[in-house]
C-alpha positions as CSV (number, residue, x, y, z in Angstrom):
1,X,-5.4,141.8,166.8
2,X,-6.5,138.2,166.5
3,X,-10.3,137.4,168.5
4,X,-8.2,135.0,171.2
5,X,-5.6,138.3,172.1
6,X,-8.3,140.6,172.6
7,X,-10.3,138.4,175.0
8,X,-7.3,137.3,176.7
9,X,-8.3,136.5,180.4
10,X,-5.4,138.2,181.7
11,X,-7.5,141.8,181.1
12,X,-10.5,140.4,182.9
13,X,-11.4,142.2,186.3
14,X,-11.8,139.5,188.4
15,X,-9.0,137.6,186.9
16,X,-6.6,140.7,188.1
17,X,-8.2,140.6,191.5
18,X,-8.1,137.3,191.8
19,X,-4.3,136.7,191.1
20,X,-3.7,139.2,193.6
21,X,-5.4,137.1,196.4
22,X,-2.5,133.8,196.5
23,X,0.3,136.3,196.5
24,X,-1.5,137.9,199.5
25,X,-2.0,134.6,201.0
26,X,1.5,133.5,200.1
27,X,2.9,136.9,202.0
28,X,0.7,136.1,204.5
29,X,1.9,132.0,205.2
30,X,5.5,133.6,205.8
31,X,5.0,136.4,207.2
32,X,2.6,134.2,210.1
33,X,3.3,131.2,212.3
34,X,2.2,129.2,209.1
35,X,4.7,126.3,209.3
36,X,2.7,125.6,212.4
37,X,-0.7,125.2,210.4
38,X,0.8,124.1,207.3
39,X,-1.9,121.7,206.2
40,X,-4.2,124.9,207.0
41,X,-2.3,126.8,204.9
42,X,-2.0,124.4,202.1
43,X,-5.8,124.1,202.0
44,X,-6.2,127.7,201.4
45,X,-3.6,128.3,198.8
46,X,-4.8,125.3,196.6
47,X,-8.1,127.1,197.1
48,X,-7.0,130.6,196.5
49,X,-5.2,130.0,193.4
50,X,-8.2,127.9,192.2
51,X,-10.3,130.8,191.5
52,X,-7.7,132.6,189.1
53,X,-7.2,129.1,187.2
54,X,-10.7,128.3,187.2
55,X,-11.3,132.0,185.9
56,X,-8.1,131.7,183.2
57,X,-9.1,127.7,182.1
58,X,-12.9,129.2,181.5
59,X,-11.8,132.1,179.3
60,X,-10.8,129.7,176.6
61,X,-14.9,130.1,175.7
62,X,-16.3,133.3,176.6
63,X,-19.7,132.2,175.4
64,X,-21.8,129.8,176.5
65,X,-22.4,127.4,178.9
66,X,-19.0,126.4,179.2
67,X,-17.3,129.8,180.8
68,X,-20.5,129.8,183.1
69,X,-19.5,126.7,184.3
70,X,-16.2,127.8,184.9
71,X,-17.1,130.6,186.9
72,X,-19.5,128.8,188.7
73,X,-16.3,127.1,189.9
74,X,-14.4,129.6,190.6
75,X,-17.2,131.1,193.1
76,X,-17.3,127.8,195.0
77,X,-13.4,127.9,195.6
78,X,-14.0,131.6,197.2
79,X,-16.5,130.1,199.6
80,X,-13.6,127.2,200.5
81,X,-11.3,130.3,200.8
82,X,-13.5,132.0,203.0
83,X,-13.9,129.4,204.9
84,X,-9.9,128.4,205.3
85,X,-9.5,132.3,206.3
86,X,-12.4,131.9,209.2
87,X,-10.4,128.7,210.2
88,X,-7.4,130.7,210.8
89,X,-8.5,133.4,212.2
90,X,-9.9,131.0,215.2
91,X,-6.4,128.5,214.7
92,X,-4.5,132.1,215.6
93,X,-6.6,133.5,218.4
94,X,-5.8,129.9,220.0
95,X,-2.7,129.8,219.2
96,X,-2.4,132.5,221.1
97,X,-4.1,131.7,223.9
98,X,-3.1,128.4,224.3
99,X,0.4,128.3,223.0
């Protein structure tokens, strides 16, 4: 097994996890009233898929600076998803109250 195949990003932990997040967000966009906060809902996918990529793109050097760099980006797109899922948690409670 060549260096590259054993490393492969795909059997890293918090790659797995974090692939599962945009189907989850995906699900939830159609399975919601997402149409009706599609820019919302755009937002938070680009940021939700980020942190896979970022994850995946960093793996290319699991040494060094250069895959710390990578995750370092990764953990700032979980703090924009965060953020996106706060958001629409308060978009759906109004959205509900004020229809």
């Amino acid at each position: 097994m060549r260096l590259q195949e054993s490393l492969s990003y795909k059997k890293l932990k918090v790659w797995q996890k974090a692939h599962q997040n945009p189907l989850r967000a995906i699900e939830l966009y159609r399975n919601s009233n997402g149409r009706k906060f599609e820019n919302i809902f755009k937002q938070f996918i680009n940021a939700i898929t980020s942190v896979g990529a970022n994850i995946a793109e960093g793996s290319g050097d699991f040494k060094g600076r250069e895959f710390i760099r990578f995750l370092n980006i990764a953990l700032r797109s979980a703090f924009e998803v965060d953020n996106w899922i706060n958001l629409i948690k308060v978009v759906k409670y109004w959205a509900l109250i004020i229809p």
